[in-house]
C-alpha positions in Angstrom: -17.9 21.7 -19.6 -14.2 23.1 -20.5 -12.3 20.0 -18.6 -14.2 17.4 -20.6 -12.2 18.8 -23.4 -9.2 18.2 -21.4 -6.7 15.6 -22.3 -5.2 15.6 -18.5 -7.9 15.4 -17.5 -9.8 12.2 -19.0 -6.4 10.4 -18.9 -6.6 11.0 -14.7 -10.2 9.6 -14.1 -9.6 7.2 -16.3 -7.0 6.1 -14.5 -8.5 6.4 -11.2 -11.0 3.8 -12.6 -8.2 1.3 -13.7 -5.9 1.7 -11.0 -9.7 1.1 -8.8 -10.4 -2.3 -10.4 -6.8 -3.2 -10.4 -6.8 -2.8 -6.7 -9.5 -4.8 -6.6 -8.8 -7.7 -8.4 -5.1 -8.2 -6.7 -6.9 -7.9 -3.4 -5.4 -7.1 0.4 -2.0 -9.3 -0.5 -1.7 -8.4 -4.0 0.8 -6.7 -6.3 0.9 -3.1 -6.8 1.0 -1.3 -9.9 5.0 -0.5 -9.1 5.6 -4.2 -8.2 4.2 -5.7 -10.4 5.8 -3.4 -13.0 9.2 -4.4 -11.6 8.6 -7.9 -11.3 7.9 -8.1 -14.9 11.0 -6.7 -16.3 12.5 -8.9 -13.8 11.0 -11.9 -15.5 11.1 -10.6 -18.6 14.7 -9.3 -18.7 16.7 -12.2 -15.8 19.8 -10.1 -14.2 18.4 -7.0 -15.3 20.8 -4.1 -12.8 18.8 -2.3 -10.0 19.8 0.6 -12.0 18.8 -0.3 -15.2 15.6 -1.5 -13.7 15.0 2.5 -12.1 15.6 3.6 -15.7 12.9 1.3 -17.2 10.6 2.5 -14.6 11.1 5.8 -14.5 12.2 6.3 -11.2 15.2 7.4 -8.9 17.8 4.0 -8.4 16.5 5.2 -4.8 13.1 4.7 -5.4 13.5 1.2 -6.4 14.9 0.0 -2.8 12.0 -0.7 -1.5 10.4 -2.4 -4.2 13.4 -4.2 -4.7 13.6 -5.1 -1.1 9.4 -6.0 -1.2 9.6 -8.6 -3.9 12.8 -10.0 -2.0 10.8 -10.8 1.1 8.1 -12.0 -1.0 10.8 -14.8 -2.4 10.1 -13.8 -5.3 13.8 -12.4 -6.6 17.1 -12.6 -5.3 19.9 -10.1 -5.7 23.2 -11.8 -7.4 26.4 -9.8 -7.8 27.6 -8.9 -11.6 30.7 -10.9 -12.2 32.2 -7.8 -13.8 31.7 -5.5 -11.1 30.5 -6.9 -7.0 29.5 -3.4 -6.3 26.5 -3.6 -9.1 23.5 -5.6 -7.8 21.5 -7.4 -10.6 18.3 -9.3 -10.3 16.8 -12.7 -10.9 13.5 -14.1 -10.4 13.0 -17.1 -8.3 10.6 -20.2 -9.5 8.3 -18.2 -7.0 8.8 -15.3 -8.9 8.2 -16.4 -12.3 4.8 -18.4 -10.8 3.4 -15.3 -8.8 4.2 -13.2 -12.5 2.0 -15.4 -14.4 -0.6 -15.0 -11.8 -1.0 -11.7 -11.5 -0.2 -11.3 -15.4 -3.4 -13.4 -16.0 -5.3 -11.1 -13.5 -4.3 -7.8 -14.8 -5.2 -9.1 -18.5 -8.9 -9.9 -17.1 -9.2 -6.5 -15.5 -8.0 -4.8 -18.1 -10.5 -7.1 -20.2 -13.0 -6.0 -18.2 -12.5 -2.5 -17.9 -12.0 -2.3 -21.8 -15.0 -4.2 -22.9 -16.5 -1.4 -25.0 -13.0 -1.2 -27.3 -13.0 -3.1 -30.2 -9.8 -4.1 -30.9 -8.8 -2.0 -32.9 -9.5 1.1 -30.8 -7.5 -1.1 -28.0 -4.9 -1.0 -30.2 -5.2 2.3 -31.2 -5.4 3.6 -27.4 -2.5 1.8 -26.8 -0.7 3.6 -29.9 -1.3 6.8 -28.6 -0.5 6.2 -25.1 2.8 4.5 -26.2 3.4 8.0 -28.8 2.6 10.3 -25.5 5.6 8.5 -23.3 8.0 8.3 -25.7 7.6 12.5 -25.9 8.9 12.2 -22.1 11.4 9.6 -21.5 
Protein backbone atom coordinates (compact mmCIF):
# COMPACT_ATOMS: atom_id res chain seq x y z
CA UNK A 1 0.00 0.00 0.00
CA UNK A 2 1.57 3.44 -1.33
CA UNK A 3 0.89 5.43 2.14
CA UNK A 4 2.77 2.80 4.13
CA UNK A 5 5.68 4.27 2.26
CA UNK A 6 4.71 7.54 3.47
CA UNK A 7 6.68 9.45 5.87
CA UNK A 8 3.48 11.84 6.82
CA UNK A 9 1.89 9.41 7.07
CA UNK A 10 3.48 6.89 9.81
CA UNK A 11 4.58 10.06 11.70
CA UNK A 12 0.51 10.96 12.04
CA UNK A 13 -0.70 7.49 13.36
CA UNK A 14 1.95 7.23 15.24
CA UNK A 15 1.12 10.10 16.85
CA UNK A 16 -2.42 9.47 17.24
CA UNK A 17 -1.23 6.45 19.30
CA UNK A 18 1.05 8.60 21.67
CA UNK A 19 -0.97 11.55 22.02
CA UNK A 20 -3.93 8.40 22.88
CA UNK A 21 -1.90 6.92 25.81
CA UNK A 22 -0.78 10.36 26.82
CA UNK A 23 -4.33 11.29 27.29
CA UNK A 24 -4.79 8.46 29.15
CA UNK A 25 -2.35 8.41 31.56
CA UNK A 26 -2.81 12.38 32.57
CA UNK A 27 -6.49 11.42 32.99
CA UNK A 28 -9.82 13.91 33.08
CA UNK A 29 -7.70 16.68 35.22
CA UNK A 30 -4.50 16.27 33.56
CA UNK A 31 -2.05 18.29 31.51
CA UNK A 32 -2.19 18.62 27.89
CA UNK A 33 0.41 18.18 25.49
CA UNK A 34 0.46 22.26 25.03
CA UNK A 35 0.51 22.76 28.92
CA UNK A 36 2.54 20.72 29.81
CA UNK A 37 4.95 21.86 27.06
CA UNK A 38 4.66 25.32 28.53
CA UNK A 39 4.92 24.45 31.98
CA UNK A 40 8.27 22.89 31.34
CA UNK A 41 10.03 25.67 29.78
CA UNK A 42 8.58 27.57 32.57
CA UNK A 43 10.38 25.33 35.03
CA UNK A 44 13.08 24.83 33.08
CA UNK A 45 13.82 28.48 32.03
CA UNK A 46 12.18 30.81 35.57
CA UNK A 47 11.10 34.37 34.06
CA UNK A 48 11.09 33.09 30.71
CA UNK A 49 8.79 36.31 28.49
CA UNK A 50 5.27 35.18 27.34
CA UNK A 51 6.84 35.97 24.06
CA UNK A 52 9.78 34.15 24.16
CA UNK A 53 7.76 31.30 25.51
CA UNK A 54 5.34 31.52 21.96
CA UNK A 55 8.61 31.38 20.18
CA UNK A 56 9.82 28.17 21.96
CA UNK A 57 6.48 26.66 21.23
CA UNK A 58 5.85 27.49 18.00
CA UNK A 59 2.98 29.44 18.30
CA UNK A 60 1.32 33.00 17.90
CA UNK A 61 2.26 35.23 21.47
CA UNK A 62 -1.79 35.05 21.00
CA UNK A 63 -2.01 31.56 21.22
CA UNK A 64 -0.24 31.34 24.45
CA UNK A 65 -3.00 33.37 26.46
CA UNK A 66 -4.86 30.92 27.28
CA UNK A 67 -2.37 28.52 28.23
CA UNK A 68 -0.75 31.09 30.08
CA UNK A 69 -3.91 32.04 31.69
CA UNK A 70 -4.71 27.86 32.40
CA UNK A 71 -1.61 27.15 34.35
CA UNK A 72 -2.36 30.56 36.25
CA UNK A 73 -5.65 29.27 37.60
CA UNK A 74 -4.06 26.01 38.24
CA UNK A 75 -1.46 28.06 40.78
CA UNK A 76 0.85 26.73 39.08
CA UNK A 77 2.74 30.17 37.67
CA UNK A 78 2.41 33.68 38.26
CA UNK A 79 3.08 36.48 35.87
CA UNK A 80 5.87 39.13 37.30
CA UNK A 81 6.65 42.25 35.46
CA UNK A 82 10.39 42.63 33.77
CA UNK A 83 12.16 45.28 35.75
CA UNK A 84 13.39 46.64 32.46
CA UNK A 85 10.29 47.08 30.80
CA UNK A 86 6.39 46.71 33.04
CA UNK A 87 4.77 46.29 29.73
CA UNK A 88 6.63 42.72 29.19
CA UNK A 89 5.04 39.96 31.25
CA UNK A 90 7.53 37.10 32.27
CA UNK A 91 6.81 33.89 34.02
CA UNK A 92 7.64 31.99 37.13
CA UNK A 93 6.69 28.81 38.47
CA UNK A 94 5.18 28.50 41.81
CA UNK A 95 6.25 25.57 44.49
CA UNK A 96 2.95 24.16 42.98
CA UNK A 97 4.26 24.46 39.68
CA UNK A 98 7.47 22.96 40.01
CA UNK A 99 5.58 19.85 42.14
CA UNK A 100 2.76 19.34 39.50
CA UNK A 101 6.04 19.39 36.61
CA UNK A 102 7.73 16.62 38.30
CA UNK A 103 4.52 14.73 38.28
CA UNK A 104 3.42 14.74 35.18
CA UNK A 105 7.26 14.69 33.92
CA UNK A 106 7.43 11.22 35.72
CA UNK A 107 4.15 10.18 33.97
CA UNK A 108 4.95 11.23 30.47
CA UNK A 109 8.49 9.32 30.92
CA UNK A 110 6.36 6.00 31.82
CA UNK A 111 4.12 6.43 28.80
CA UNK A 112 6.50 7.12 26.64
CA UNK A 113 8.26 3.99 28.27
CA UNK A 114 5.58 2.14 27.54
CA UNK A 115 4.70 3.09 24.20
CA UNK A 116 8.42 2.63 23.21
CA UNK A 117 9.09 -0.77 24.68
CA UNK A 118 10.13 -2.38 21.36
CA UNK A 119 13.17 0.50 20.85
CA UNK A 120 16.29 -0.40 22.07
CA UNK A 121 18.00 2.35 23.10
CA UNK A 122 19.71 3.08 20.67
CA UNK A 123 16.87 3.20 18.03
CA UNK A 124 15.22 5.61 20.87
CA UNK A 125 17.93 7.58 20.43
CA UNK A 126 18.14 7.42 16.95
CA UNK A 127 14.23 8.22 16.54
CA UNK A 128 14.77 11.00 18.62
CA UNK A 129 17.83 12.18 16.27
CA UNK A 130 15.82 12.25 13.39
CA UNK A 131 12.88 13.83 14.73
CA UNK A 132 15.06 16.60 16.29
CA UNK A 133 16.98 16.87 12.35
CA UNK A 134 13.20 17.14 10.79
CA UNK A 135 12.20 20.38 13.18
CA UNK A 136 15.18 22.07 12.96
CA UNK A 137 14.42 22.09 8.86
CA UNK A 138 11.18 24.20 10.06
CA UNK A 139 11.79 26.47 12.85
Amino acid sequence: MALESLVGYNLKRAYVILQNDYRAVMGDHGLSPRVFSALTFVVETPNLTQSDLARRLGIERSGLVAIVDELEGRGYLCRVAVPQDRRVQALSPTDAGVQAYEAALKLVHDHEDRILHTLDAVERAQLLHLLKKIRETGE
